[in-house]
N, C-alpha and C positions, 0 to 999 in steps of 0.2 A: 537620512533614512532611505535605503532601496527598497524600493516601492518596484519595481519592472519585475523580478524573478518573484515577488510573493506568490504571485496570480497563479504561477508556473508551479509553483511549489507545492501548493492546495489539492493541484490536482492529479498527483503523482505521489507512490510510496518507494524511500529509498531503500538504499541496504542499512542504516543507521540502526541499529537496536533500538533505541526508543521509538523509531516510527514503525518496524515489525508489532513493536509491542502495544503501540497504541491501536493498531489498526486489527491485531487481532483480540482488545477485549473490547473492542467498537462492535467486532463480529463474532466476537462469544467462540473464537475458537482461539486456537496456540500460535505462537511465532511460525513457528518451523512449517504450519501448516501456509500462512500468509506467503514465505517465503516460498513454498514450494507452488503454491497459485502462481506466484510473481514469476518461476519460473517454467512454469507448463505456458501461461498464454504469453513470453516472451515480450511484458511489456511492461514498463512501471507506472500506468495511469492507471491508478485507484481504481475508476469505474469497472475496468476491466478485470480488478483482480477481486473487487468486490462480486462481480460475476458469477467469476467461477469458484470464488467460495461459498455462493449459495446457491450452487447445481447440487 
């Protein structure tokens, strides 16, 4: 079992469709919009993109 990349994992959203999709009914909005957060603040750690979907 890889245990080193989980940690890594947790705290970042890919481009994977089911992790758009988890992440945007976490935050009660759409994929497309998750994906477009992901790419206004140019980064793919979670916190950040949680951010700026709740400005």
């Amino acid at each position: 079992m890889a245990t080193k990349g989980a940690k890594v994992e947790r705290h970042s959203v890919s481009e994977q469709p089911h992790e758009l999709k988890y992440e945007a009914k976490k935050e009660g909005t759409s994929p497309k919009k998750v994906e477009a957060a992901k790419n206004s603040t140019g980064s793919n750690q979670r916190s950040a993109v949680e951010k700026k979907l709740n400005k």
